[in-house]
C-alpha positions as CSV (number, residue, x, y, z in Angstrom):
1,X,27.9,-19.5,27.3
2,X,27.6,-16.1,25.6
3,X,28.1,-16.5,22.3
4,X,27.8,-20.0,22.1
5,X,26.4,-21.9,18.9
6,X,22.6,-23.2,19.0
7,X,22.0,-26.7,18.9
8,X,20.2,-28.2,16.2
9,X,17.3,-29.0,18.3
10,X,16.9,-25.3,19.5
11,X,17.0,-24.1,16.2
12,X,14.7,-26.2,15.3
13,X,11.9,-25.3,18.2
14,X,12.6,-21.6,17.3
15,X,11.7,-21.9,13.8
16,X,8.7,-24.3,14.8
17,X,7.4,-21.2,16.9
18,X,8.3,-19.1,14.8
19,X,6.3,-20.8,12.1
20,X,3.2,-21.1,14.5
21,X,3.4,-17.7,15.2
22,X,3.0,-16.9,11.3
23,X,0.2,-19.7,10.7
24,X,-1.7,-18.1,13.8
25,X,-1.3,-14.5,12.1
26,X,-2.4,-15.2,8.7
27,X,-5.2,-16.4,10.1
28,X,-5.9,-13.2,12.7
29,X,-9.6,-11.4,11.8
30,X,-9.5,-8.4,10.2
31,X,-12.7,-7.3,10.4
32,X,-11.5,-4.9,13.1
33,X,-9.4,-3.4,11.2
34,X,-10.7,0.0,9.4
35,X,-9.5,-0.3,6.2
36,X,-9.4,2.9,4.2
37,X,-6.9,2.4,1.1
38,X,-5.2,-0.9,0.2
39,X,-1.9,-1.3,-1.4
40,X,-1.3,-4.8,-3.0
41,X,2.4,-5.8,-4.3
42,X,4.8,-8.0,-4.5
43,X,8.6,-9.0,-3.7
44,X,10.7,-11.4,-6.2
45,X,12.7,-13.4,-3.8
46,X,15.1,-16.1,-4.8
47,X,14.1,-19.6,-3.3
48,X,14.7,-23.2,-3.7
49,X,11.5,-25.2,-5.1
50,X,11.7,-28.4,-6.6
51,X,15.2,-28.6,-6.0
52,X,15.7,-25.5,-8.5
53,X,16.4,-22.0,-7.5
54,X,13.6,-20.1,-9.1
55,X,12.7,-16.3,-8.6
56,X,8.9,-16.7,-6.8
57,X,6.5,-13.6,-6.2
58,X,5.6,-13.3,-2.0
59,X,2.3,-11.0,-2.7
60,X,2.0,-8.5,0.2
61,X,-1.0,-6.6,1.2
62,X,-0.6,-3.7,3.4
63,X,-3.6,-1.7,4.7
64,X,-4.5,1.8,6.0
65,X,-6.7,2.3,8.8
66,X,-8.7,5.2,9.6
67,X,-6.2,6.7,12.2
68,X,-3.5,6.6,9.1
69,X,-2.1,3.3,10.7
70,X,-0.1,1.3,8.4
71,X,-0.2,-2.8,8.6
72,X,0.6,-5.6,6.8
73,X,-2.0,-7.9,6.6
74,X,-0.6,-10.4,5.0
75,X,2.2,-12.2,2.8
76,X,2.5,-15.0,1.0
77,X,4.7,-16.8,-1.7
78,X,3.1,-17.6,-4.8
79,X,4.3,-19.3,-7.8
80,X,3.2,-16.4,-10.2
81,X,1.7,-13.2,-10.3
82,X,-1.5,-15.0,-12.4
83,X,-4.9,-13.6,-12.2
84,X,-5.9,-17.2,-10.1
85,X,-2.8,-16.0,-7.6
86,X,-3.7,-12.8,-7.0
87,X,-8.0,-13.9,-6.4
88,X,-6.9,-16.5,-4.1
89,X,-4.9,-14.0,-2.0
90,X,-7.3,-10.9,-2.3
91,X,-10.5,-13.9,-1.3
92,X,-8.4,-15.1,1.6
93,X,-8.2,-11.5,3.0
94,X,-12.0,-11.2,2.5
95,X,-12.7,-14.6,4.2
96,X,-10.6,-13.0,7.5
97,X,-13.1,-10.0,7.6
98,X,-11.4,-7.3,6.1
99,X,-13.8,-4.4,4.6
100,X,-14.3,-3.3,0.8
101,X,-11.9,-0.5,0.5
102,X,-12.1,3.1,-0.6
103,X,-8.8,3.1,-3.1
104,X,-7.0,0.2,-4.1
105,X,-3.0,1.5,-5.5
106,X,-1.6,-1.3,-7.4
107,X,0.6,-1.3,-10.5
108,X,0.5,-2.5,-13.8
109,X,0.1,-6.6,-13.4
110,X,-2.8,-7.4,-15.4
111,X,-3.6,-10.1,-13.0
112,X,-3.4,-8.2,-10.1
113,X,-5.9,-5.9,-11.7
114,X,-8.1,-8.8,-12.9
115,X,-8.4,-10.2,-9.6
116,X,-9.3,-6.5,-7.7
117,X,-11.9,-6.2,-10.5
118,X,-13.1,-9.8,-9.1
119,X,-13.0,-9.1,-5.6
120,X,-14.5,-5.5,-5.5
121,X,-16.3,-4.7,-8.4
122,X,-16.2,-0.8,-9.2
123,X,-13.8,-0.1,-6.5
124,X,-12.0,2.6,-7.1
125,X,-8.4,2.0,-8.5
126,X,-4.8,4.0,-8.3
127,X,-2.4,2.8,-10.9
128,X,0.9,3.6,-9.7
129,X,2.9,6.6,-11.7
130,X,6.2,5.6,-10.7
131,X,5.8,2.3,-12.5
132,X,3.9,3.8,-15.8
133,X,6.6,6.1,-15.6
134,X,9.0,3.4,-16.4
135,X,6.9,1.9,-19.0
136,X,6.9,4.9,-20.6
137,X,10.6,5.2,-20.8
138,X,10.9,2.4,-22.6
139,X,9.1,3.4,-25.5
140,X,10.6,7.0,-26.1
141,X,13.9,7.7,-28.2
142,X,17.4,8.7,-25.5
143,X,17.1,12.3,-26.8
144,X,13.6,13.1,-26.1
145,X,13.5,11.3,-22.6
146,X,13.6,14.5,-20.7
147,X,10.7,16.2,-22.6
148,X,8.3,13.0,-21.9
149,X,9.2,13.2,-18.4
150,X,8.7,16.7,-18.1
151,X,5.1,15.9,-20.0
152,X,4.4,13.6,-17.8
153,X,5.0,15.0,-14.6
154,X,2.7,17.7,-16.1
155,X,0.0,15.1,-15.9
156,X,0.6,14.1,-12.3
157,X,1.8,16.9,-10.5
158,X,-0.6,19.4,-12.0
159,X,-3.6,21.6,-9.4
160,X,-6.0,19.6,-10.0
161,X,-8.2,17.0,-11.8
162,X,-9.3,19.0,-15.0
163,X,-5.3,20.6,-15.4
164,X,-4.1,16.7,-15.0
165,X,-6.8,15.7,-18.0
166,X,-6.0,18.4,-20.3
167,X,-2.2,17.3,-19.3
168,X,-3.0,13.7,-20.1
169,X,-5.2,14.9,-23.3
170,X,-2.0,16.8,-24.6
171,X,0.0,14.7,-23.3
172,X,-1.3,12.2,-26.0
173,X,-2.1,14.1,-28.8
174,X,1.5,15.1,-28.7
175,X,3.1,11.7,-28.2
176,X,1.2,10.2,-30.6
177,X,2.8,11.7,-33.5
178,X,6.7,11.9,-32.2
179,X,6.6,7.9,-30.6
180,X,3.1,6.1,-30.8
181,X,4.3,3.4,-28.2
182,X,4.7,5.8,-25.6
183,X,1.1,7.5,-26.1
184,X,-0.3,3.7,-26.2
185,X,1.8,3.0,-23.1
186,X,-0.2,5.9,-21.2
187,X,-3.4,5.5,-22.5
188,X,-3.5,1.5,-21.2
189,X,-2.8,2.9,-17.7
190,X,-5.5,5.5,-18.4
191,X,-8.1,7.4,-16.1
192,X,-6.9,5.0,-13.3
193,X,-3.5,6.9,-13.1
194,X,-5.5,10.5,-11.9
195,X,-8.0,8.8,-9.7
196,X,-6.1,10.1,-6.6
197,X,-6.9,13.6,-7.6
198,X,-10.4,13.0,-6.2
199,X,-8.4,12.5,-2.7
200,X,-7.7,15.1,-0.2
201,X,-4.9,17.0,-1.8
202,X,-2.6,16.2,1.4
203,X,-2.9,13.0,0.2
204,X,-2.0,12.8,-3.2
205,X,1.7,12.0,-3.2
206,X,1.2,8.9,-1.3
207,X,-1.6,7.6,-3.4
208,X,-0.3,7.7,-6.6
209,X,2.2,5.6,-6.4
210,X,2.8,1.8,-4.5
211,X,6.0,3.4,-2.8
212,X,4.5,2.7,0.7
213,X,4.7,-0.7,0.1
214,X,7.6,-0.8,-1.8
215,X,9.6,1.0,0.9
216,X,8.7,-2.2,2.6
217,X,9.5,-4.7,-0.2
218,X,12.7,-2.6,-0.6
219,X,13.7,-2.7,3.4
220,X,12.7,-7.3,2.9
221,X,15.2,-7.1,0.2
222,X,17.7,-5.4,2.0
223,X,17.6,-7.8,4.7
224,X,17.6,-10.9,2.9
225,X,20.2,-10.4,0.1
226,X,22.8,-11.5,1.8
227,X,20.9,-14.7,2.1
228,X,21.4,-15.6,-1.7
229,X,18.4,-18.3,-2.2
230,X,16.0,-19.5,0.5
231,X,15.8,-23.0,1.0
232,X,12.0,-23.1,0.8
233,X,8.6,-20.9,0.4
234,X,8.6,-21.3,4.2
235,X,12.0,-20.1,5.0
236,X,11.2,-17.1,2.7
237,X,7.3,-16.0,4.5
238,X,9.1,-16.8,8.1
239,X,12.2,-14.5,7.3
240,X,9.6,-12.1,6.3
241,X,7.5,-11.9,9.3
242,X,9.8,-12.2,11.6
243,X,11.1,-9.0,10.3
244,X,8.2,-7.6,11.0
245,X,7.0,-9.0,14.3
246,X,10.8,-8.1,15.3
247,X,9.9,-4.3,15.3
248,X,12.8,-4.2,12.9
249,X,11.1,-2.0,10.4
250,X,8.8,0.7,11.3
251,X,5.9,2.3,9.1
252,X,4.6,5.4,10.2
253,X,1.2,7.3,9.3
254,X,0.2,7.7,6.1
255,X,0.8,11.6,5.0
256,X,-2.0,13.7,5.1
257,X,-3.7,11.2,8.1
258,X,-5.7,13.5,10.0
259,X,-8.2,13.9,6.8
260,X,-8.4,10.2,5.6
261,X,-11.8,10.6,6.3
262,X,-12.8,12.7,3.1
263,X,-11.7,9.5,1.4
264,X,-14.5,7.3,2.0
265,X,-16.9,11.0,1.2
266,X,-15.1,10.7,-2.0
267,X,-15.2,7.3,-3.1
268,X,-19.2,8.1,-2.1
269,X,-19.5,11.0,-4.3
C-alpha cells in the first residue's frame, strides 16, 4: 500500500545495497579522470562511536576536470584531521589512478598541508582567503575590524600579482605596529594565499577560496541536521553518498571553464 511502512528486512537490503554501491565507488579508477585543480576539506558531522556521540571529520576530495566538470572523488570519516589522516586519504586517491594536480585549494589545517606536501612535492598550493580572513579577525581590536578587512581585500582583490604583493608587503608593515598577531596571522598563510594570481584571471574567484567544496559540505549539513547524531561512521559516509548518487545536489562548471587549460601552462611556467 502507498505509504505503507518498510519492513525491517527491506530496510535492511536497501542500506546493504546502498552500502555496496558506496564500497564499489570508493574503489572506481580515477585515472580517467582529468584532474586539473583539487579541493580537499572536510565536514564535522555528529556520530555515535564507541557508544559516545563525538564530532568526527568525513574528509572530502572534490576534483576538476579539464572540461570544468566538478566530482567528488571521494569521502570518508576519519577520527581526526591528523597529518597520518589526511596521507592515508590523499595515498588512497593516488592508489585509484588519479593524476598529480596543477593547484591544490585547501585551508589552514596544518595536517592537511603536511600530508599534500607528502603526496605531491612542490605542487602548487591555494590557501583559502575566506578562512585566513577569519583568522585574521580574531586577532584585530572591534574598532579597527573594518580597516583590516578593507587591507585585506586589498591584497586579494587587487589587478594583479605584483599590486597583491605590494598589498600583502603593506599590508604587514602596517599591521605589525597597530596588532602584531594579525600581521603573524597573515604572514603564516603567506605566498600560498596569491598563488591563484598566476591563474587565468576568469578564474581567480574560485580558486582562492575552498567555497566549491564548502557549498557542498554546507548543502551535507543542511540535509543531515535534522538527523541529530548518526548512529555510526557508516550511516554518516552512506547518508552522504546517497545524496550525491541521488542527483539531489548539483555542481556545475567551474567559473572561467573554457580556459582551464592555461592552468596546467601555468603551473609549467
Amino acid at each position: 500500500l502507498r505509504g505503507a511502512p518498510l519492513s525491517k528486512s527491506a530496510i535492511s537490503r536497501i542500506v546493504g545495497r546502498l552500502q555496496a554501491l558506496f564500497s564499489s565507488w570508493r574503489e572506481r579508477s580515477l585515472k580517467a579522470f582529468p584532474l586539473m585543480v583539487l579541493y580537499l576539506d572536510a565536514i564535522a558531522l555528529r556520530v555515535r562511536i564507541a557508544n559516545k556521540v563525538v564530532s568526527a571529520p568525513v574528509l572530502v576530495a572534490l576534483g576538476v576536470g579539464q572540461g570544468g566538470q566538478k566530482e567528488v572523488l571521494d569521502l570518508e570519516l576519519l577520527t581526526s584531521e591528523s597529518t597520518s589522516c589526511w596521507s592515508g586519504f590523499v595515498q588512497g586517491l593516488i592508489s585509484r589512478g588519479l593524476g598529480r594536480p596543477c593547484l591544490v585549494v585547501i585551508d589552514g589545517n596544518k595536517g592537511l598541508r603536511a600530508a599534500v606536501e607528502q603526496s605531491w612535492p612542490k605542487v602548487a598550493v591555494q590557501r583559502c582567503t575566506v578562512h585566513k580572513l577569519r583568522n585574521l579577525e580574531r586577532h584585530v581590536p572591534r574598532h579597527a575590524l573594518e580597516e583590516m578587512r578593507s587591507d585585506y581585500h586589498r591584497i586579494i582583490r587587487a589587478g594583479s600579482l605584483d599590486e597583491g604583493r605590494r598589498a600583502y608587503r603593506e599590508f604587514i608593515l602596517k599591521w605589525k605596529r597597530l596588532a602584531p598577531k594579525v600581521a603573524a596571522s597573515l604572514e603564516e598563510g603567506g605566498p600560498e594565499l596569491l598563488t591563484f594570481y598566476s591563474f587565468p584571471k576568469s578564474q581567480w574567484k574560485s580558486l582562492r577560496t575552498t567555497n566549491v567544496i564548502e557549498r557542498l559540505n554546507g548543502e551535507f549539513r543542511r540535509r543531515v541536521k535534522t538527523q541529530g547524531s548518526l548512529p555510526d561512521a557508516q550511516a554518516a559516509e552512506r547518508l552522504l553518498f546517497g545524496l550525491l548518487v541521488s542527483g539531489q545536489i548539483h555542481m556545475r562548471r567551474i567559473d572561467g571553464w573554457r580556459e582551464l587549460n592555461q592552468i596546467s601552462m601555468a603551473e609549467a611556467a
